[in-house]
C-alpha positions in Angstrom: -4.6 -92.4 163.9 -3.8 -96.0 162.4 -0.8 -97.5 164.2 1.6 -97.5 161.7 0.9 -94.3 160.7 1.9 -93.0 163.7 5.4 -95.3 163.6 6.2 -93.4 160.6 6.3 -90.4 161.8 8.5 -92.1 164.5 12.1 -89.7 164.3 15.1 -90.7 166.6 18.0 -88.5 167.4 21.1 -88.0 170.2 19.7 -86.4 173.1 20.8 -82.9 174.4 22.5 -83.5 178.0 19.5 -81.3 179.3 17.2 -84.1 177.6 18.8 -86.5 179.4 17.2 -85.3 183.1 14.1 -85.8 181.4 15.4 -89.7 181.1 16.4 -89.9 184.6 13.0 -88.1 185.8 11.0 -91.1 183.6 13.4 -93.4 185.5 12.4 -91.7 188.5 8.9 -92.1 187.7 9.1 -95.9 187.0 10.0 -96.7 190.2 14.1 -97.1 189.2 15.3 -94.7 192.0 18.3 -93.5 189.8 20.9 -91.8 192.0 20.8 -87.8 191.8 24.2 -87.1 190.2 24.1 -90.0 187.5 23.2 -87.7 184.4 26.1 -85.8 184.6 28.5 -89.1 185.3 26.4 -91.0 182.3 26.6 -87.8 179.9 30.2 -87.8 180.6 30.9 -91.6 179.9 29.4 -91.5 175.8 28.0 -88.0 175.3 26.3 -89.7 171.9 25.2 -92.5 174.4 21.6 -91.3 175.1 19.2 -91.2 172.5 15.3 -90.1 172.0 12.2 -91.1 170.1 10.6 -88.2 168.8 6.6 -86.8 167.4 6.5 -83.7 166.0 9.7 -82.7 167.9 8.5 -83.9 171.1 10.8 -86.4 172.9 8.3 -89.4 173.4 10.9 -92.4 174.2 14.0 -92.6 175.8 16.9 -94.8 175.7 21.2 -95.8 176.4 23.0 -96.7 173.7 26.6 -96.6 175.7 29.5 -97.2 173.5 32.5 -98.7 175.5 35.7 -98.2 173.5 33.7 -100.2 170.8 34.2 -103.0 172.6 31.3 -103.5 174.5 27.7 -101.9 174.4 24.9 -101.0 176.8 21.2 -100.5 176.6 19.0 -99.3 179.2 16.7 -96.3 180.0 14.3 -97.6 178.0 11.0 -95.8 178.4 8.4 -94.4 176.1 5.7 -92.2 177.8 2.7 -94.2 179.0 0.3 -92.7 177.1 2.6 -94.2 173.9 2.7 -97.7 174.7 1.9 -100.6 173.0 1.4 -99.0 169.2 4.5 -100.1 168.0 6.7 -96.7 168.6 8.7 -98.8 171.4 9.3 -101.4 168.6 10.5 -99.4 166.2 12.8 -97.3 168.1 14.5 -100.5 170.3 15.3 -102.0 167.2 16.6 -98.7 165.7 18.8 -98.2 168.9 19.9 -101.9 169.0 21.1 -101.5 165.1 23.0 -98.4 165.7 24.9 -99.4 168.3 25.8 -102.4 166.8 27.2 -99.9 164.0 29.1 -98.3 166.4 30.8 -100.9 168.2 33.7 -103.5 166.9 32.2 -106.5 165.0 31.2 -109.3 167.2 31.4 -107.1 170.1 28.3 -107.7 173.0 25.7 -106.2 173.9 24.3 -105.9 177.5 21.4 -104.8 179.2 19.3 -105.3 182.2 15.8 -105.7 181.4 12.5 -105.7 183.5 11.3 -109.1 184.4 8.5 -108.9 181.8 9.7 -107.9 178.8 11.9 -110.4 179.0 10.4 -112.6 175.8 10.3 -109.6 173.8 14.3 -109.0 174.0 14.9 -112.4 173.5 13.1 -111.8 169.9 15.7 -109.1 169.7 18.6 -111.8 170.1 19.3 -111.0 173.6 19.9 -113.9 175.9 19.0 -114.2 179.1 22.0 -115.1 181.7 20.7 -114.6 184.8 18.7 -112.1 187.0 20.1 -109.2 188.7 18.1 -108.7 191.8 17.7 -105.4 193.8 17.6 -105.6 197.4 16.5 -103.1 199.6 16.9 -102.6 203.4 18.4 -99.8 206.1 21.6 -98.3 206.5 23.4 -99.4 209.9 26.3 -98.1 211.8 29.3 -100.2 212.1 32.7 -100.1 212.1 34.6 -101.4 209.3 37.2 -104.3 210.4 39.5 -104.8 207.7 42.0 -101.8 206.1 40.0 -99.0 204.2 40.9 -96.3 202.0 38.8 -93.9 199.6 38.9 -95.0 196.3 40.3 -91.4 195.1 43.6 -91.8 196.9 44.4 -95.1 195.9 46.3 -95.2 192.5 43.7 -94.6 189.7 45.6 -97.3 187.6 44.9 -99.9 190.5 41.4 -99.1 190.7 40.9 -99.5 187.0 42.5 -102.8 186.6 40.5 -104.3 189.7 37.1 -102.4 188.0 37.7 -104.0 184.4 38.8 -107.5 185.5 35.1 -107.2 187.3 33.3 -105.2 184.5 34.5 -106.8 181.9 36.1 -103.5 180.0 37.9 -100.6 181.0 35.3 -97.5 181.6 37.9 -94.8 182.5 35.8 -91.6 182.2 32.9 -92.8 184.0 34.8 -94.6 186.6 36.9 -91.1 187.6 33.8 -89.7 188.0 32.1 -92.7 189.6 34.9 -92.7 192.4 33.9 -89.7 193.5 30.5 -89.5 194.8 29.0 -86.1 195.3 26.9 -87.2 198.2 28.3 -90.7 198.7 31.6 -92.4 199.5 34.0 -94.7 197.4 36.1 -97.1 199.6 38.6 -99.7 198.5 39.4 -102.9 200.2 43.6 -103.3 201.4 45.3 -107.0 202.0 49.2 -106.9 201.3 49.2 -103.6 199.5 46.6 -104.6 197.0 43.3 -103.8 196.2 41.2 -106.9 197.4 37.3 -104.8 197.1 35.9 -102.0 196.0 32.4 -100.3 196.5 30.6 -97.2 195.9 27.3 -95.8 197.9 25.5 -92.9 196.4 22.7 -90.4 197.2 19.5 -91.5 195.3 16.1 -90.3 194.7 15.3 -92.2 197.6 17.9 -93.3 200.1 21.1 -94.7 199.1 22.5 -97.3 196.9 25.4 -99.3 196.7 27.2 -100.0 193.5 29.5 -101.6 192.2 30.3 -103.9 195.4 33.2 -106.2 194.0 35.4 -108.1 196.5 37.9 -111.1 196.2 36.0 -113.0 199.2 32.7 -113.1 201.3 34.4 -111.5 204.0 35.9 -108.1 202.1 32.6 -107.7 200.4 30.9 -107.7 203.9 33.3 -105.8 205.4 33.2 -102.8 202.3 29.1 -103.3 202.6 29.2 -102.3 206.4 31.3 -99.3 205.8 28.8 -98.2 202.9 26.0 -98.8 205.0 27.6 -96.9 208.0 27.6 -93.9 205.1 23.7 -94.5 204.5 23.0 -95.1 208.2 19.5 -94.6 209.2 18.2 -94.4 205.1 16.9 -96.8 203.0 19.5 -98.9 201.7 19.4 -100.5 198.0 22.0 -103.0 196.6 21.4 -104.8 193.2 22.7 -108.6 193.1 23.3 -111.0 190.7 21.2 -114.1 191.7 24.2 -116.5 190.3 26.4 -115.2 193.1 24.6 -117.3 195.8 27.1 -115.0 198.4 25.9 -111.6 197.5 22.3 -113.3 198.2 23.7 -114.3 201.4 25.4 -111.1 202.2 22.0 -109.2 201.3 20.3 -111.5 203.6 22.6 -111.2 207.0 22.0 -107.3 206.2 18.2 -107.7 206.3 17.6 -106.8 203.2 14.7 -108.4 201.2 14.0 -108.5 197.2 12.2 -105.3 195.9 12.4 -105.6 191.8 14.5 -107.4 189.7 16.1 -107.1 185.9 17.0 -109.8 184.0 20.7 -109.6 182.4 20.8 -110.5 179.2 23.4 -110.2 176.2 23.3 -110.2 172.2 26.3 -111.2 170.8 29.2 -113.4 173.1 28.5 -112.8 176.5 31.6 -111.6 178.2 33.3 -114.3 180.9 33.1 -112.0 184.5 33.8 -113.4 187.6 30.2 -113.6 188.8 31.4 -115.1 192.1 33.4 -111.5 193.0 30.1 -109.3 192.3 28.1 -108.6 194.7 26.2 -106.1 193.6 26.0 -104.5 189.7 27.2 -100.7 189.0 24.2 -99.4 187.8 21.0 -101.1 186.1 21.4 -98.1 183.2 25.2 -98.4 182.1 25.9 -102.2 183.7 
Protein backbone atom coordinates (compact mmCIF):
# COMPACT_ATOMS: atom_id res chain seq x y z
CA UNK A 1 0.00 0.00 0.00
CA UNK A 2 1.25 3.66 -1.03
CA UNK A 3 2.68 5.50 1.97
CA UNK A 4 0.26 8.03 2.36
CA UNK A 5 -2.42 5.92 1.94
CA UNK A 6 -1.62 4.20 4.79
CA UNK A 7 -1.07 7.78 6.96
CA UNK A 8 -4.63 8.34 6.19
CA UNK A 9 -5.97 5.73 7.73
CA UNK A 10 -3.63 6.86 10.61
CA UNK A 11 -6.47 7.39 13.87
CA UNK A 12 -5.16 8.62 17.23
CA UNK A 13 -7.00 8.40 20.54
CA UNK A 14 -6.42 8.44 24.62
CA UNK A 15 -5.24 5.19 25.61
CA UNK A 16 -7.13 2.81 28.04
CA UNK A 17 -4.89 2.41 31.30
CA UNK A 18 -4.72 -1.39 30.25
CA UNK A 19 -3.18 0.08 26.90
CA UNK A 20 -0.78 1.72 28.62
CA UNK A 21 1.26 -1.65 29.83
CA UNK A 22 1.41 -2.29 26.30
CA UNK A 23 3.51 1.18 26.25
CA UNK A 24 5.67 0.25 29.05
CA UNK A 25 6.25 -3.46 27.50
CA UNK A 26 7.52 -1.49 23.98
CA UNK A 27 9.57 0.57 26.44
CA UNK A 28 10.68 -2.60 27.85
CA UNK A 29 11.41 -3.93 24.54
CA UNK A 30 13.62 -0.88 23.41
CA UNK A 31 15.98 -1.37 25.78
CA UNK A 32 14.38 1.64 28.33
CA UNK A 33 14.21 -0.59 31.45
CA UNK A 34 11.08 1.25 32.77
CA UNK A 35 10.53 0.48 36.42
CA UNK A 36 7.70 -2.11 37.16
CA UNK A 37 5.16 0.02 39.03
CA UNK A 38 5.41 3.26 36.66
CA UNK A 39 2.05 2.57 34.70
CA UNK A 40 0.00 2.86 37.50
CA UNK A 41 2.07 6.11 39.00
CA UNK A 42 2.05 7.62 35.23
CA UNK A 43 -1.75 6.74 34.68
CA UNK A 44 -2.42 8.47 37.88
CA UNK A 45 -0.43 11.73 37.10
CA UNK A 46 -2.70 12.77 33.60
CA UNK A 47 -5.12 9.86 32.97
CA UNK A 48 -5.65 11.67 29.30
CA UNK A 49 -1.78 11.79 29.31
CA UNK A 50 -1.10 8.64 27.18
CA UNK A 51 -2.09 8.43 23.79
CA UNK A 52 -2.14 5.77 20.73
CA UNK A 53 -1.77 5.64 16.98
CA UNK A 54 -4.08 3.34 15.62
CA UNK A 55 -4.83 0.87 12.07
CA UNK A 56 -7.93 -0.70 11.84
CA UNK A 57 -8.32 -0.53 15.67
CA UNK A 58 -5.01 -1.84 16.37
CA UNK A 59 -2.79 0.35 18.62
CA UNK A 60 0.34 0.66 16.29
CA UNK A 61 2.18 3.84 18.10
CA UNK A 62 2.50 4.94 21.36
CA UNK A 63 3.15 8.12 23.08
CA UNK A 64 3.01 10.83 26.60
CA UNK A 65 1.35 13.75 26.20
CA UNK A 66 1.52 14.73 30.23
CA UNK A 67 -0.33 17.75 31.08
CA UNK A 68 1.12 19.53 34.24
CA UNK A 69 -1.43 21.97 35.60
CA UNK A 70 -1.21 23.47 32.03
CA UNK A 71 1.72 24.77 32.80
CA UNK A 72 4.19 22.67 31.61
CA UNK A 73 4.05 19.55 29.04
CA UNK A 74 5.85 16.27 28.58
CA UNK A 75 6.43 14.00 25.66
CA UNK A 76 7.90 10.63 25.72
CA UNK A 77 7.03 6.94 25.08
CA UNK A 78 7.33 7.44 21.73
CA UNK A 79 7.31 4.24 19.87
CA UNK A 80 5.65 2.86 16.81
CA UNK A 81 6.02 -0.92 16.23
CA UNK A 82 9.04 -1.76 14.15
CA UNK A 83 7.40 -3.29 11.50
CA UNK A 84 5.70 0.57 11.03
CA UNK A 85 8.61 2.58 10.78
CA UNK A 86 9.78 4.90 8.57
CA UNK A 87 6.35 5.35 6.26
CA UNK A 88 5.37 8.46 7.72
CA UNK A 89 2.82 7.07 10.58
CA UNK A 90 5.51 8.30 13.26
CA UNK A 91 5.32 11.73 11.56
CA UNK A 92 2.05 12.14 11.47
CA UNK A 93 1.10 11.05 14.88
CA UNK A 94 4.20 13.21 16.78
CA UNK A 95 3.02 16.17 15.23
CA UNK A 96 -0.63 15.30 16.11
CA UNK A 97 0.48 14.68 19.80
CA UNK A 98 2.83 17.76 19.87
CA UNK A 99 -0.38 19.99 18.57
CA UNK A 100 -2.71 18.67 21.13
CA UNK A 101 -0.88 19.23 23.92
CA UNK A 102 -0.04 22.46 23.06
CA UNK A 103 -3.96 22.85 23.03
CA UNK A 104 -4.10 21.66 26.28
CA UNK A 105 -1.60 23.54 28.06
CA UNK A 106 -1.45 27.55 28.97
CA UNK A 107 -0.19 29.65 26.07
CA UNK A 108 3.49 29.95 25.98
CA UNK A 109 3.85 27.19 28.28
CA UNK A 110 7.02 24.54 27.39
CA UNK A 111 7.38 21.60 26.27
CA UNK A 112 9.87 18.93 27.37
CA UNK A 113 11.12 15.72 26.38
CA UNK A 114 14.00 13.51 26.43
CA UNK A 115 14.79 12.23 23.10
CA UNK A 116 17.09 9.33 21.79
CA UNK A 117 20.39 10.55 20.61
CA UNK A 118 19.39 10.10 16.99
CA UNK A 119 16.38 11.58 16.33
CA UNK A 120 17.64 14.35 17.55
CA UNK A 121 17.48 16.51 14.07
CA UNK A 122 14.15 15.34 13.48
CA UNK A 123 12.63 17.08 16.86
CA UNK A 124 14.52 19.99 16.22
CA UNK A 125 12.31 20.27 12.84
CA UNK A 126 9.50 19.98 15.33
CA UNK A 127 10.83 23.25 17.30
CA UNK A 128 12.35 21.44 20.05
CA UNK A 129 15.67 22.63 21.21
CA UNK A 130 18.27 20.88 22.27
CA UNK A 131 19.76 21.92 26.00
CA UNK A 132 21.75 19.31 26.86
CA UNK A 133 22.05 15.57 27.19
CA UNK A 134 20.77 13.50 29.90
CA UNK A 135 22.95 10.57 30.34
CA UNK A 136 22.18 7.11 31.92
CA UNK A 137 24.62 5.49 33.90
CA UNK A 138 24.73 2.15 34.91
CA UNK A 139 26.73 0.26 37.53
CA UNK A 140 26.10 -2.10 40.98
CA UNK A 141 24.39 -1.51 44.00
CA UNK A 142 26.82 -1.35 47.19
CA UNK A 143 26.38 -1.56 50.80
CA UNK A 144 27.18 1.39 52.89
CA UNK A 145 26.07 3.24 55.49
CA UNK A 146 24.62 6.53 55.11
CA UNK A 147 26.56 9.41 57.10
CA UNK A 148 24.44 12.33 57.17
CA UNK A 149 20.61 12.43 58.89
CA UNK A 150 18.00 10.32 56.75
CA UNK A 151 14.42 9.98 56.83
CA UNK A 152 11.78 8.31 54.38
CA UNK A 153 10.36 10.74 52.20
CA UNK A 154 6.71 9.61 53.43
CA UNK A 155 7.16 10.92 56.97
CA UNK A 156 8.56 14.08 56.22
CA UNK A 157 5.81 16.83 55.71
CA UNK A 158 4.37 16.29 52.23
CA UNK A 159 4.31 20.19 51.79
CA UNK A 160 8.19 20.15 52.38
CA UNK A 161 8.77 17.52 49.91
CA UNK A 162 6.78 19.29 47.37
CA UNK A 163 8.35 22.61 47.51
CA UNK A 164 12.06 21.08 47.49
CA UNK A 165 10.56 18.67 44.24
CA UNK A 166 9.22 21.84 42.30
CA UNK A 167 12.06 24.29 42.94
CA UNK A 168 14.08 21.22 41.23
CA UNK A 169 11.34 20.18 38.63
CA UNK A 170 10.40 23.17 37.68
CA UNK A 171 6.37 22.64 38.54
CA UNK A 172 4.53 21.22 41.19
CA UNK A 173 3.56 17.38 40.23
CA UNK A 174 1.42 16.61 43.41
CA UNK A 175 -0.40 13.38 42.34
CA UNK A 176 2.50 11.71 40.85
CA UNK A 177 4.87 12.73 43.41
CA UNK A 178 2.49 11.08 46.45
CA UNK A 179 2.77 8.20 44.60
CA UNK A 180 6.30 8.52 43.54
CA UNK A 181 7.35 8.80 47.38
CA UNK A 182 6.28 5.67 47.96
CA UNK A 183 7.99 3.00 46.10
CA UNK A 184 6.34 -0.41 46.01
CA UNK A 185 9.68 -2.20 45.83
CA UNK A 186 12.01 0.69 46.42
CA UNK A 187 12.75 3.40 49.04
CA UNK A 188 12.24 7.25 49.13
CA UNK A 189 14.84 9.04 51.55
CA UNK A 190 15.21 12.69 52.19
CA UNK A 191 18.30 14.54 53.13
CA UNK A 192 18.07 16.53 56.97
CA UNK A 193 20.58 19.71 57.79
CA UNK A 194 18.90 22.22 60.49
CA UNK A 195 15.41 20.79 60.10
CA UNK A 196 15.28 21.22 56.40
CA UNK A 197 15.14 19.22 53.59
CA UNK A 198 18.67 19.54 51.99
CA UNK A 199 18.16 16.11 49.22
CA UNK A 200 15.90 13.88 48.12
CA UNK A 201 16.07 10.60 46.07
CA UNK A 202 14.01 7.76 45.11
CA UNK A 203 15.40 4.02 43.99
CA UNK A 204 12.87 1.78 42.32
CA UNK A 205 12.48 -1.86 41.22
CA UNK A 206 12.93 -1.96 37.40
CA UNK A 207 12.65 -4.46 34.67
CA UNK A 208 16.10 -4.99 35.34
CA UNK A 209 17.79 -3.94 38.52
CA UNK A 210 17.21 -0.74 40.16
CA UNK A 211 17.17 2.82 39.32
CA UNK A 212 17.52 5.91 40.98
CA UNK A 213 15.41 8.91 40.31
CA UNK A 214 15.02 11.96 41.05
CA UNK A 215 18.45 12.38 43.03
CA UNK A 216 18.30 16.21 43.93
CA UNK A 217 20.69 17.58 46.63
CA UNK A 218 21.80 21.13 47.77
CA UNK A 219 25.66 19.98 47.60
CA UNK A 220 28.05 17.21 46.21
CA UNK A 221 28.25 15.72 49.50
CA UNK A 222 24.14 15.17 50.30
CA UNK A 223 23.76 13.87 46.83
CA UNK A 224 26.59 11.28 47.60
CA UNK A 225 25.48 10.64 50.82
CA UNK A 226 21.39 9.96 49.56
CA UNK A 227 23.10 7.91 46.45
CA UNK A 228 24.86 5.50 48.99
CA UNK A 229 21.80 4.84 50.97
CA UNK A 230 19.81 4.08 47.50
CA UNK A 231 22.49 1.92 46.46
CA UNK A 232 22.66 0.16 49.90
CA UNK A 233 18.65 -0.58 48.89
CA UNK A 234 19.82 -2.03 45.34
CA UNK A 235 22.81 -3.78 46.80
CA UNK A 236 24.23 -6.49 44.88
CA UNK A 237 21.75 -5.42 41.50
CA UNK A 238 22.46 -3.52 38.70
CA UNK A 239 22.26 0.04 39.44
CA UNK A 240 20.99 2.83 36.84
CA UNK A 241 21.03 6.54 37.46
CA UNK A 242 20.27 9.14 34.60
CA UNK A 243 22.48 12.44 34.72
CA UNK A 244 22.41 15.60 33.21
CA UNK A 245 25.83 16.02 31.50
CA UNK A 246 25.65 19.97 32.39
CA UNK A 247 25.93 18.97 36.01
CA UNK A 248 29.79 18.13 35.77
CA UNK A 249 29.13 16.70 39.73
CA UNK A 250 26.48 14.23 39.09
CA UNK A 251 29.20 13.01 36.31
CA UNK A 252 31.60 12.93 39.07
CA UNK A 253 29.35 11.36 41.59
CA UNK A 254 28.44 8.57 38.86
CA UNK A 255 32.07 8.10 38.39
CA UNK A 256 33.39 7.56 42.23
CA UNK A 257 30.32 4.97 42.14
CA UNK A 258 31.81 3.05 39.13
CA UNK A 259 29.30 3.64 37.06
CA UNK A 260 29.93 4.03 33.26
CA UNK A 261 27.61 5.53 30.37
CA UNK A 262 25.05 2.99 28.91
CA UNK A 263 22.49 5.29 26.63
CA UNK A 264 21.72 8.66 26.58
CA UNK A 265 18.65 11.18 25.64
CA UNK A 266 19.01 14.42 24.64
CA UNK A 267 16.74 17.13 26.59
CA UNK A 268 15.21 19.26 24.63
CA UNK A 269 12.23 21.95 24.92
CA UNK A 270 9.66 23.83 22.49
CA UNK A 271 8.62 26.84 23.80
CA UNK A 272 10.81 28.80 26.91
CA UNK A 273 12.78 26.42 28.53
CA UNK A 274 12.22 26.53 32.16
CA UNK A 275 15.34 28.03 34.48
CA UNK A 276 16.19 24.67 36.90
CA UNK A 277 18.97 24.48 39.01
CA UNK A 278 20.93 22.04 36.87
CA UNK A 279 23.75 22.20 39.35
CA UNK A 280 21.32 20.43 42.27
CA UNK A 281 20.24 17.41 39.85
CA UNK A 282 21.98 14.69 39.82
CA UNK A 283 20.08 12.46 38.24
CA UNK A 284 16.39 13.16 36.18
CA UNK A 285 12.94 11.54 37.52
CA UNK A 286 12.11 9.57 34.85
CA UNK A 287 13.10 9.70 30.96
CA UNK A 288 9.01 9.29 30.25
CA UNK A 289 7.43 12.15 32.41
CA UNK A 290 10.95 14.36 33.09
Amino acid sequence: MHHDALADQLTFRTMSREELDIAVQWAAREGWNPGKHDADIFWATDPEGFVAACLDGEVVGTGSIVNYGGAFGFMGFFIMRPDLRNKGLGTKFWFWRRDTLKGKLQPGAAIAMDGVFDMQDWYAKGGFQFTHRNLRMAGVGKAGQPKGKMLELSDAPFSDVLAYDTKHFGFAREEFLRRWINPAEGLALGAVKDGQLAGMGVVRACQEGYKIGPLFADDAQTAADLFAALSDRACGEPLFLDTPENNPAALALAEANGMQEVFGCARMYYGPAPTLPWANIYGITTFELG
